[in-house]
C-alpha positions in Angstrom: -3.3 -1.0 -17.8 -4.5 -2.8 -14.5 -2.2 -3.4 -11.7 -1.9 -6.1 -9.6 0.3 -5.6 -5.8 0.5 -7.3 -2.7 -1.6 -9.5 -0.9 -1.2 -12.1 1.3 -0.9 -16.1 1.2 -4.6 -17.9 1.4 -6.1 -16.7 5.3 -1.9 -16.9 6.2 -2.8 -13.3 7.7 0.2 -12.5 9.9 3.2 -13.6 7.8 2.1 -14.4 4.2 2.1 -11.0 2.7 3.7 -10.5 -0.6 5.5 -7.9 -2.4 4.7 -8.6 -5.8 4.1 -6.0 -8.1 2.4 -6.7 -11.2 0.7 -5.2 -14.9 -1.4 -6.2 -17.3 -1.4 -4.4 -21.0 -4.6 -5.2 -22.5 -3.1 -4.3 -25.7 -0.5 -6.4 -25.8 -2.5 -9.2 -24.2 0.2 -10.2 -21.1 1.0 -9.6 -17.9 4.5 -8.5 -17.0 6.3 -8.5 -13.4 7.7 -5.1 -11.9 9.8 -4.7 -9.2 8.0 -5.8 -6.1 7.4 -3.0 -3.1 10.3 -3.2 -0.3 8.1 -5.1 1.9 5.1 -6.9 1.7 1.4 -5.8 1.9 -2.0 -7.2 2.7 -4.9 -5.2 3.2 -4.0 -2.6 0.8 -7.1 -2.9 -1.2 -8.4 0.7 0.1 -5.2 2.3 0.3 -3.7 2.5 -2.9 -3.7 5.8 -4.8 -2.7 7.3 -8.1 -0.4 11.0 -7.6 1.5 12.4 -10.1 2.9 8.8 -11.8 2.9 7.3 -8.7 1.4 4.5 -6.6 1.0 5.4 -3.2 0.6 2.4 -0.9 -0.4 3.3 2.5 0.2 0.9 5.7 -1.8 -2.6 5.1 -0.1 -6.1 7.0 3.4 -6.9 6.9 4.5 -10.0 7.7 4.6 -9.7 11.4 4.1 -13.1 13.8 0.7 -12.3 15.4 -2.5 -9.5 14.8 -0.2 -6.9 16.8 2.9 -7.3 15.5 1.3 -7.3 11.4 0.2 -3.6 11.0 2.1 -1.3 9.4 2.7 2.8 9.5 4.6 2.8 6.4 3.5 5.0 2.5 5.4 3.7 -0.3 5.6 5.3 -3.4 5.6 3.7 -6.7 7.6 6.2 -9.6 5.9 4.1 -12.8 8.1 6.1 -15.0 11.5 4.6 -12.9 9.4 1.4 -12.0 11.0 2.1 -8.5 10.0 2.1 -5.3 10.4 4.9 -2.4 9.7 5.8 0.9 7.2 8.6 2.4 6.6 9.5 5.7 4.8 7.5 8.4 1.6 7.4 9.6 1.2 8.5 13.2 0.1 5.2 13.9 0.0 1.4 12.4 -3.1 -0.1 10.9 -4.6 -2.5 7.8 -7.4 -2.1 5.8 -7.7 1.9 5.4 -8.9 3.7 2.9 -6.5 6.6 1.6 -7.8 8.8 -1.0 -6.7 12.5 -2.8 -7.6 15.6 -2.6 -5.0 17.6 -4.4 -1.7 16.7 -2.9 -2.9 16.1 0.4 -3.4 12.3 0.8 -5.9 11.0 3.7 -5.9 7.7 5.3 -9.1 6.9 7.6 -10.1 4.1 9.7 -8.6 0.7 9.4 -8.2 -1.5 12.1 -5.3 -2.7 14.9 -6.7 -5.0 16.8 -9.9 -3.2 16.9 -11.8 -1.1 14.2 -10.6 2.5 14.2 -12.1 5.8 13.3 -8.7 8.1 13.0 -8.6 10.6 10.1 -4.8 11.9 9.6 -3.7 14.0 6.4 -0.6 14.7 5.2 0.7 17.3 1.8 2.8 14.9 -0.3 6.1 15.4 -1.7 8.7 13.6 -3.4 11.5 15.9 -2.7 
């Protein structure tokens, strides 16, 4: 299965980001539209990882009206057994274009930029409960 979320609108990179959520079954030879994330995301390319049946979707652009206003703190999480969408807790700060990645529960999100390149590294132990 591949799947296909987010993104933004051409170069529209302040207020084109979409929410669309999408898969594609190989086997049956079709993509199929899920329910889209509560907000839309660009930027996410880096920042998407698997967890325990979930897609976890960390910051990326929303759809803000200028470079400072587009970055987001928010994790969304993805339950592809419910094909619902839920919230996680913030970031400590907002950014686009980090890379998250796993070790165990503990999910880390490095870098990204606001305005300028940054070289942050915050970690937080996921739960769902």
């Amino acid at each position: 299965i591949i799947s296909l979320l987010g993104g933004q609108i051409i170069d529209n990179e302040w207020t084109g980001a979409m929410a669309d959520m999408w898969v594609y079954h190989s086997q049956m030879g079709h993509w199929m539209e899920l329910t889209a994330m509560p907000e839309g995301r660009g930027h996410i390319d880096q920042s998407v990882v698997v967890w325990q049946n979930h897609l976890i979707v960390v910051a990326g652009n929303g759809n803000g009206t200028t470079w400072d206003t587009s970055p987001t703190d928010t994790v969304f999480a993805y339950s592809i057994e419910n094909n619902t969408w839920s919230s996680l807790p913030d970031l400590p700060g907002r950014r686009f274009g980090t890379s998250a990645f796993l070790v165990g529960d503990t999910l880390h999100a490095i870098g990204g930029g606001y305005g300028v390149a940054h070289n942050n590294h915050w970690t937080t132990t996921l739960s769902l409960s």
